[in-house]
ChimeraX commands (.cxc) that place a marker at each C-alpha (Angstrom):
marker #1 position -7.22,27.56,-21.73 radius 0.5
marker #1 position -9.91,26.70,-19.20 radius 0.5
marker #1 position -8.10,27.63,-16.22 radius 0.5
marker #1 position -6.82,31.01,-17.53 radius 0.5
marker #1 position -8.96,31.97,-20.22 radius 0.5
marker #1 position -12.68,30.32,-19.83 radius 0.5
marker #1 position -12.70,30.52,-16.28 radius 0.5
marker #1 position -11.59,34.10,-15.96 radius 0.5
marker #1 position -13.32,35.52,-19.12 radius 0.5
marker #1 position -16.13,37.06,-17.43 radius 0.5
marker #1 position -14.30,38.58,-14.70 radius 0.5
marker #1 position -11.60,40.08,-16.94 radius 0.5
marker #1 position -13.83,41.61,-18.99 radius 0.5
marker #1 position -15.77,42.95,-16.06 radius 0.5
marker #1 position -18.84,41.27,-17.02 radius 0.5
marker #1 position -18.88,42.68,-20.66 radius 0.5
marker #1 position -18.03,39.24,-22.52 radius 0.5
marker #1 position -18.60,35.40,-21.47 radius 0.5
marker #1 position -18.18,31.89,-22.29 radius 0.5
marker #1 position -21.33,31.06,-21.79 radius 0.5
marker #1 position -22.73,27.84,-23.58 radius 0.5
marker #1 position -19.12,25.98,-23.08 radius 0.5
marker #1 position -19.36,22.92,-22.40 radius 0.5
marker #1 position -16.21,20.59,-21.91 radius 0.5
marker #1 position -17.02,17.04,-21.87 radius 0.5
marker #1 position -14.87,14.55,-20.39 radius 0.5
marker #1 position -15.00,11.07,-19.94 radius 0.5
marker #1 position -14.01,10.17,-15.95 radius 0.5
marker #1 position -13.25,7.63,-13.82 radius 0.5
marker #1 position -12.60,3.90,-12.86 radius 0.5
marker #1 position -13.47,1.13,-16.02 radius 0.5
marker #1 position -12.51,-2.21,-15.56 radius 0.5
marker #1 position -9.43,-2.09,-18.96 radius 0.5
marker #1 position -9.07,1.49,-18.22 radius 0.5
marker #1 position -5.41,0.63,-16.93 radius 0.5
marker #1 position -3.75,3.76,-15.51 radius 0.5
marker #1 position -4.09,6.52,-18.29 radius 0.5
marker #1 position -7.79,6.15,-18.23 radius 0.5
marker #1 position -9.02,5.60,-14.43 radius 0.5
marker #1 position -8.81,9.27,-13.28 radius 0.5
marker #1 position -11.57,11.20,-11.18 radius 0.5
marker #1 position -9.97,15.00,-11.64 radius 0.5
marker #1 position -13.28,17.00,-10.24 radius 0.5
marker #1 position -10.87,17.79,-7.09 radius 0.5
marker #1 position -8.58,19.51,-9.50 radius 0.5
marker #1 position -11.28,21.16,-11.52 radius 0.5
marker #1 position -12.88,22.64,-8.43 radius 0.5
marker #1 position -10.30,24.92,-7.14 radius 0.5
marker #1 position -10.88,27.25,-10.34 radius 0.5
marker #1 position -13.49,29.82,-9.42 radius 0.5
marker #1 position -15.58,30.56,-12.72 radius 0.5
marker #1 position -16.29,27.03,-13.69 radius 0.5
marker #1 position -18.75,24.59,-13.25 radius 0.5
marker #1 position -18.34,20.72,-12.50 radius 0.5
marker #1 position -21.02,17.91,-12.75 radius 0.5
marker #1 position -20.86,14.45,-12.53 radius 0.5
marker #1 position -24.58,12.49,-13.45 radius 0.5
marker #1 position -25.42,9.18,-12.15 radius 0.5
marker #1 position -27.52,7.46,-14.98 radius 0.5
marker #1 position -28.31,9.03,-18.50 radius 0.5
marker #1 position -31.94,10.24,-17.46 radius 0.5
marker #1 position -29.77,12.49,-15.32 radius 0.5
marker #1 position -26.91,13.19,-17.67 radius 0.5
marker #1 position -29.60,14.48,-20.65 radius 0.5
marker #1 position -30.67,16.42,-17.92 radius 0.5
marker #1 position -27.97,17.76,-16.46 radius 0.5
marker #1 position -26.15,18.16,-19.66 radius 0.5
marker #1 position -28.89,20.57,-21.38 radius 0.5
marker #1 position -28.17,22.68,-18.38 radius 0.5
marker #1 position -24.81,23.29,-18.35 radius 0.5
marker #1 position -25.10,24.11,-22.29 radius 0.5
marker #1 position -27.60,26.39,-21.46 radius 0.5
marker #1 position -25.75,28.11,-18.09 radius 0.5
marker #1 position -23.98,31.21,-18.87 radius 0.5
marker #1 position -20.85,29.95,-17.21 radius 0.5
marker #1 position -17.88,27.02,-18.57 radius 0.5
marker #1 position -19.04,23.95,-17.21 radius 0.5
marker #1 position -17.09,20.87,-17.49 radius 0.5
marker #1 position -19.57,17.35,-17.77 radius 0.5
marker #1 position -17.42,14.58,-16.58 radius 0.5
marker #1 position -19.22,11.55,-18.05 radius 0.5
marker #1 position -18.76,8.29,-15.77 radius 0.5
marker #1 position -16.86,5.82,-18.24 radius 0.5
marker #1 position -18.42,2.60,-17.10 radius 0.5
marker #1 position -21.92,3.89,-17.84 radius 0.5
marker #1 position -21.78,4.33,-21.08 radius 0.5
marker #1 position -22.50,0.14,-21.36 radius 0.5
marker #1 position -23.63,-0.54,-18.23 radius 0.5
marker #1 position -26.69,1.87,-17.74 radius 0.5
marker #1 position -30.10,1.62,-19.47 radius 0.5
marker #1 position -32.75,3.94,-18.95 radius 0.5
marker #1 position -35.41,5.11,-20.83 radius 0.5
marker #1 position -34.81,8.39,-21.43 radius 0.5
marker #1 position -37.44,11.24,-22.48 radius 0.5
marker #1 position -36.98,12.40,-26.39 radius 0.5
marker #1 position -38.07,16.25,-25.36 radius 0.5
marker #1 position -35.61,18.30,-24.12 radius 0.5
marker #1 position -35.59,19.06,-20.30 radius 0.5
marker #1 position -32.88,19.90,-17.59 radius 0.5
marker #1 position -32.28,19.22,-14.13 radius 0.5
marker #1 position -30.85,21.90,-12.04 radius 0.5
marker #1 position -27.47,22.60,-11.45 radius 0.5
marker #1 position -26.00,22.84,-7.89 radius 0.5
marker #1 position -28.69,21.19,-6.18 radius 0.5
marker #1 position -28.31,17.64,-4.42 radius 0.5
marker #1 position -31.03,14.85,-4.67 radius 0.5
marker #1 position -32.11,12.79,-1.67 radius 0.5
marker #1 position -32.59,9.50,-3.62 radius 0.5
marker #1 position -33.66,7.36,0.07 radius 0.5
marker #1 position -34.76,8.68,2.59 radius 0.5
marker #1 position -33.07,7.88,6.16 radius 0.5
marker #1 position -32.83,8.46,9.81 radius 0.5
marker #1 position -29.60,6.90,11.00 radius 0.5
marker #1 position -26.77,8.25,8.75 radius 0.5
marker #1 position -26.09,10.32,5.60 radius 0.5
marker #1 position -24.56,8.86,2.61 radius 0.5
marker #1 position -22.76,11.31,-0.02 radius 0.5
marker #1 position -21.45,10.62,-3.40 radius 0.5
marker #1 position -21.39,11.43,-7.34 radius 0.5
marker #1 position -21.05,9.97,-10.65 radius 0.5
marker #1 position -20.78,5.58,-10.51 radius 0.5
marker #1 position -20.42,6.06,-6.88 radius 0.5
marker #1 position -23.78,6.79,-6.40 radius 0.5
marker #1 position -25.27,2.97,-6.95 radius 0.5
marker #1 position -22.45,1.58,-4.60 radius 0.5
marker #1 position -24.19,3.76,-1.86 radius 0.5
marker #1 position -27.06,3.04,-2.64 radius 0.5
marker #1 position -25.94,-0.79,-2.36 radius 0.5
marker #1 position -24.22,-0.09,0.78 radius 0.5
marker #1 position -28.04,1.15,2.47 radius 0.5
marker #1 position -29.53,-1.77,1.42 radius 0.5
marker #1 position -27.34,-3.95,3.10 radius 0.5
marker #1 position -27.05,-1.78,5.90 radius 0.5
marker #1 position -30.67,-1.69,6.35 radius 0.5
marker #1 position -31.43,-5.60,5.74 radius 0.5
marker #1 position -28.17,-6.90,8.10 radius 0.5
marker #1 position -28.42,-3.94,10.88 radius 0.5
marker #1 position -31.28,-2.41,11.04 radius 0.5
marker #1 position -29.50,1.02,10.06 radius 0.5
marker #1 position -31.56,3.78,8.24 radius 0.5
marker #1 position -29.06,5.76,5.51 radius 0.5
marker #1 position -30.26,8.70,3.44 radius 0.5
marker #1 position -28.82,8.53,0.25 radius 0.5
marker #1 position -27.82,11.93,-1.09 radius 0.5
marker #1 position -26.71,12.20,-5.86 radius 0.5
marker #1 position -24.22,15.55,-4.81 radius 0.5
marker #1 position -24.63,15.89,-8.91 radius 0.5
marker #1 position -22.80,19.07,-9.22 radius 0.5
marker #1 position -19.07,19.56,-7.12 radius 0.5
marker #1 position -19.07,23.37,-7.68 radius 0.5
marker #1 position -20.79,24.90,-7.17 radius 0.5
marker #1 position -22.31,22.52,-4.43 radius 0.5
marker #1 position -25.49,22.28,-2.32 radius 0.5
marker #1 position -24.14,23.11,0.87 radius 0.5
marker #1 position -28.21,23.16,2.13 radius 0.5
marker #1 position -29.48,19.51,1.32 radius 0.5
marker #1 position -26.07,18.14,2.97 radius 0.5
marker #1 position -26.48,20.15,6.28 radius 0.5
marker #1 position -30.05,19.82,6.53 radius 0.5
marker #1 position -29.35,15.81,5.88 radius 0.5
marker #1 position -26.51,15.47,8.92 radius 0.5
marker #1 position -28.60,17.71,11.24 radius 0.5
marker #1 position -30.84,15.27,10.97 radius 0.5
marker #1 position -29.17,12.10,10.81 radius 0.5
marker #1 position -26.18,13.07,12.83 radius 0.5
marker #1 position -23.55,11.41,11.01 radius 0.5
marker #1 position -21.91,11.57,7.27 radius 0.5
marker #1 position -20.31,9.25,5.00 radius 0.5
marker #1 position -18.82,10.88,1.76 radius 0.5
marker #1 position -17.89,8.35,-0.69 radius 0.5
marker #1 position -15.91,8.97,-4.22 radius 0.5
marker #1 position -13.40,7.05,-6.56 radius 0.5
marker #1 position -10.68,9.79,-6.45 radius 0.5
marker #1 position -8.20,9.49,-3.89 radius 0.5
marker #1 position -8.92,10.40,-0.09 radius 0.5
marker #1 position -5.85,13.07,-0.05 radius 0.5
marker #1 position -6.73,16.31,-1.38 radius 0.5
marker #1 position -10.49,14.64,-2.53 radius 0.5
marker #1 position -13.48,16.32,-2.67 radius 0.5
marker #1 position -14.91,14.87,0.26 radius 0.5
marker #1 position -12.39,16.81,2.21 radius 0.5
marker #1 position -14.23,20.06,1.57 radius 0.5
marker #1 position -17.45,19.11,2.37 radius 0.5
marker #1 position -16.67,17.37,5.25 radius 0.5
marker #1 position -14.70,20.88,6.60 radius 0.5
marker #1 position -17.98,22.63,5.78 radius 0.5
marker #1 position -20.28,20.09,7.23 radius 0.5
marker #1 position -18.15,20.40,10.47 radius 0.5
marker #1 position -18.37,23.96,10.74 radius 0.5
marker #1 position -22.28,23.95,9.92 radius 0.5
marker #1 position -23.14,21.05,11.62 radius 0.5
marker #1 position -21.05,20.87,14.62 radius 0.5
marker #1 position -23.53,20.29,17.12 radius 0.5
marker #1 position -25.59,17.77,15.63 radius 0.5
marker #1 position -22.84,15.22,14.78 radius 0.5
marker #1 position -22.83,12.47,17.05 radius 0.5
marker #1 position -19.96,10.42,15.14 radius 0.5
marker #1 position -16.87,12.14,13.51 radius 0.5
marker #1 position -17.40,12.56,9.37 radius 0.5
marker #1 position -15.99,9.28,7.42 radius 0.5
marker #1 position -14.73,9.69,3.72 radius 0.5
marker #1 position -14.56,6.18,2.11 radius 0.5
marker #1 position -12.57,6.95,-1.21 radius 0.5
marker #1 position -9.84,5.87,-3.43 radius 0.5
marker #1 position -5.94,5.35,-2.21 radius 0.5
marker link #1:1,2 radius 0.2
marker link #1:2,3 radius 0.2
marker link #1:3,4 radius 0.2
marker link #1:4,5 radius 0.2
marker link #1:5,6 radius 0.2
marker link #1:6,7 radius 0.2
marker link #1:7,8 radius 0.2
marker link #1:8,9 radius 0.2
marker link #1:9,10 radius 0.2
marker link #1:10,11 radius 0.2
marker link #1:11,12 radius 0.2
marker link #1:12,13 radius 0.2
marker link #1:13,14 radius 0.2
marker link #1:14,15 radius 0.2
marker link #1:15,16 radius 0.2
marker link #1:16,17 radius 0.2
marker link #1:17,18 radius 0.2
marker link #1:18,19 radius 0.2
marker link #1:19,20 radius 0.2
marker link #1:20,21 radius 0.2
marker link #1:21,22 radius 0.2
marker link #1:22,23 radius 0.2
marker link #1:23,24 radius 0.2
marker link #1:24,25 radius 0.2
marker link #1:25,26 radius 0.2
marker link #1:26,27 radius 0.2
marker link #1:27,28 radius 0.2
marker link #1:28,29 radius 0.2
marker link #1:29,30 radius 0.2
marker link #1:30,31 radius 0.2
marker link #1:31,32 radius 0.2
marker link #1:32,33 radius 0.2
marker link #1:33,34 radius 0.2
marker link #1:34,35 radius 0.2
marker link #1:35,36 radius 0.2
marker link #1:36,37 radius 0.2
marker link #1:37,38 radius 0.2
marker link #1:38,39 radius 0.2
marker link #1:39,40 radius 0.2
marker link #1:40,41 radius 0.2
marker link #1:41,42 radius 0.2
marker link #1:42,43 radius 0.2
marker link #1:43,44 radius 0.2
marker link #1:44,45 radius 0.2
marker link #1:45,46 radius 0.2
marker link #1:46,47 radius 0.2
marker link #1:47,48 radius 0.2
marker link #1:48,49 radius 0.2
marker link #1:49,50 radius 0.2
marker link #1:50,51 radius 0.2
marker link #1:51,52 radius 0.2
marker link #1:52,53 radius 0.2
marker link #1:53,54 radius 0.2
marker link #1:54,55 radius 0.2
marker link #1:55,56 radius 0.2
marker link #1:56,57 radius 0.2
marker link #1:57,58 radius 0.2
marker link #1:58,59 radius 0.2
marker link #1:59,60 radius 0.2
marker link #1:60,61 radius 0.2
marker link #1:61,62 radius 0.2
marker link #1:62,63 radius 0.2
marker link #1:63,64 radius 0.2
marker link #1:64,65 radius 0.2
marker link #1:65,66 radius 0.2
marker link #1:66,67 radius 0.2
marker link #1:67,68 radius 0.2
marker link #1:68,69 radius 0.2
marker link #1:69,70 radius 0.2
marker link #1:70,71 radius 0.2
marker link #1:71,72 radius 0.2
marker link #1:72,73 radius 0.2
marker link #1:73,74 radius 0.2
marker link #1:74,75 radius 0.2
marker link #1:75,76 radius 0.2
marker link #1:76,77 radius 0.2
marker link #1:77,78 radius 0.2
marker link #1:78,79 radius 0.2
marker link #1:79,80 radius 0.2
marker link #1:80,81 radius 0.2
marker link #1:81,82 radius 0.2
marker link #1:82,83 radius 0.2
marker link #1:83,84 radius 0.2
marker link #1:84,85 radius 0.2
marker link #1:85,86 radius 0.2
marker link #1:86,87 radius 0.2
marker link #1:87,88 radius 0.2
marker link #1:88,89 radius 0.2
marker link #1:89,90 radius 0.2
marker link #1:90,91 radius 0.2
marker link #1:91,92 radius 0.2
marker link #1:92,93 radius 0.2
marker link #1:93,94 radius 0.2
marker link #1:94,95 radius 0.2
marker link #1:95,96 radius 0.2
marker link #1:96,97 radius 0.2
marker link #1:97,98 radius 0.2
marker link #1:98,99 radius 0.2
marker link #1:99,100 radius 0.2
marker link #1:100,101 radius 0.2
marker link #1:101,102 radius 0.2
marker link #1:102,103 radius 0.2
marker link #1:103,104 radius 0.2
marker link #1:104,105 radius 0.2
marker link #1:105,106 radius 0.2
marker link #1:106,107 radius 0.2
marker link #1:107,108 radius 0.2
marker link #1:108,109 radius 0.2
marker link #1:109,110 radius 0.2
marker link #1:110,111 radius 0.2
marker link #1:111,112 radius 0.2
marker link #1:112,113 radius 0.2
marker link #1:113,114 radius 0.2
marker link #1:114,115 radius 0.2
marker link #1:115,116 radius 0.2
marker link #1:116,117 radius 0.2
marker link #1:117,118 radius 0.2
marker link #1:118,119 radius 0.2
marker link #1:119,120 radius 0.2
marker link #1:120,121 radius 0.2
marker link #1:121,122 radius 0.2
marker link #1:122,123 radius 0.2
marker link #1:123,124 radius 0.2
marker link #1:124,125 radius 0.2
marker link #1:125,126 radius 0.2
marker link #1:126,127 radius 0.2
marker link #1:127,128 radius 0.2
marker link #1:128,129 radius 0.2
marker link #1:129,130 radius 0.2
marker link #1:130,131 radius 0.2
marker link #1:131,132 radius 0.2
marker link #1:132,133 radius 0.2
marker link #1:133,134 radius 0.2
marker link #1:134,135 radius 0.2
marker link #1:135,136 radius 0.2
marker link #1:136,137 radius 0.2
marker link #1:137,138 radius 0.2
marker link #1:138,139 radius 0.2
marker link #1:139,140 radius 0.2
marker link #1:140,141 radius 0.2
marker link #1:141,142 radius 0.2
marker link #1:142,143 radius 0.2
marker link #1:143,144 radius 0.2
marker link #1:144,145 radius 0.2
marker link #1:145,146 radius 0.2
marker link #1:146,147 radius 0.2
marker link #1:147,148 radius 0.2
marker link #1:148,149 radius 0.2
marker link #1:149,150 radius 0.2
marker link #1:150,151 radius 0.2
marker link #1:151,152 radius 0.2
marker link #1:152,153 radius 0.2
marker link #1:153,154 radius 0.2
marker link #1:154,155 radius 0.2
marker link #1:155,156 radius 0.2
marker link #1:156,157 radius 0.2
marker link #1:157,158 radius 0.2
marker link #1:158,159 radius 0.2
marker link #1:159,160 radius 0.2
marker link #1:160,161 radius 0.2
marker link #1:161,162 radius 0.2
marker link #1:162,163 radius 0.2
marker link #1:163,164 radius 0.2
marker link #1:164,165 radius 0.2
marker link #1:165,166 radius 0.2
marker link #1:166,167 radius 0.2
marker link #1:167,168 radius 0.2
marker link #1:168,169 radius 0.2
marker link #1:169,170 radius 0.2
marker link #1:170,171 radius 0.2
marker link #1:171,172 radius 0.2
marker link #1:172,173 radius 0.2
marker link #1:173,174 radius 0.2
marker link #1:174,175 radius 0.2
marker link #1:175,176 radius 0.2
marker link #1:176,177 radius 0.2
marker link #1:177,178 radius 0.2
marker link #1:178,179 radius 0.2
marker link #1:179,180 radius 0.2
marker link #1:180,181 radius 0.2
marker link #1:181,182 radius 0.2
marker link #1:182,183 radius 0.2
marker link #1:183,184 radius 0.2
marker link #1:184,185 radius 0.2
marker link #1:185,186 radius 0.2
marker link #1:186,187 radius 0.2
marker link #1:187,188 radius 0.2
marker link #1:188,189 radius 0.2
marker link #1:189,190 radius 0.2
marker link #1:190,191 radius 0.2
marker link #1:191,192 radius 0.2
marker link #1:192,193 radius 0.2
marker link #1:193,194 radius 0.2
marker link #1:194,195 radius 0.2
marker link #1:195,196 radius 0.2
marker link #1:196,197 radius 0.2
marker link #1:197,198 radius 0.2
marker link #1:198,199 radius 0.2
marker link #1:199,200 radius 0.2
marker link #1:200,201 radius 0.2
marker link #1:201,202 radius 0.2
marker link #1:202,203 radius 0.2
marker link #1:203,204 radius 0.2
marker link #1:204,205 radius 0.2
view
């Protein structure tokens, strides 16, 4: 029903009818009991059907957020809600109702020496992995919450690696067929001349 009907609603239709205002959500990926039915990160699958919207949020600030949005985006969206957050985060987060865009990245650091991509639970290991990178080498990372896999923001990663020069795109699913995949292809098309490193994807077996 998503793939074939949600998705493709508007277009069938030619414009005349929508699902706007559905939202799927799911919960996703690793938990330490999840055992095997219950570790999955699908947003690879989800983002080869065109009509659809996937986000991931970091912490529930972002999640409220980012969840208001996609209710209130004319397009399906499908909010994959990190599993090991729902315990482990704490935030105080606003009563009012607010949203944070869809489809546009957010530089959380600030960096010079390399740029650091990922989504969802992923986004506090990177952010982990600068500080030690910083303290123990003396290596500057910009740390870039993708938030939204599709449709993505293609600008904030480019302008990022032109000016770093190198990417590292980090997620839970597994490396073949992963997300990372396509945004390293369109980082090496865009950015071509200002890597000075090939593109590294750190992700799941």
């Amino acid at each position: 029903m998503i793939v074939n009907e949600a998705a493709k609603y508007r277009y069938r239709s030619g414009n005349l009818f929508a699902c706007g205002s559905l939202t799927i959500r799911a919960p996703w990926g690793c938990v330490g009991h999840g055992s095997l039915y219950h570790s999955q990160s699908p947003e690879a699958f989800f983002s080869h059907i065109p009509g659809v919207k996937v986000v991931i949020p970091r912490s529930p600030i972002q999640a409220k957020g980012l969840l208001i949005s996609c209710i209130e985006d004319k397009n399906p969206c499908i909010f994959f809600e990190p599993k090991i957050l729902y315990r482990a985060a704490v935030e105080q987060v606003p009563v009012e109702a607010y949203q944070v865009p869809l489809s546009q990245a957010e530089v959380l650091e600030e960096g010079n020496d390399v740029t650091l991509v990922a989504w969802g639970t992923q986004v506090h290991v990177m952010r982990e992995v600068a500080s030690m990178a910083q303290e123990k080498l003396g290596v500057s990372c910009e740390v870039i919450d993708l938030r939204t896999i599709l449709p993505w923001d293609v600008e904030t990663i480019c302008k990022s690696v032109a000016k770093t020069g190198r990417l590292l795109i980090s997620h839970e699913a597994p490396i073949t067929g992963g997300f990372a995949a396509e945004i390293s292809s369109t980082v090496q098309e865009e950015c071509f001349l200002n890597l000075e490193a090939p593109i590294s994807r750190c992700n799941g077996d």
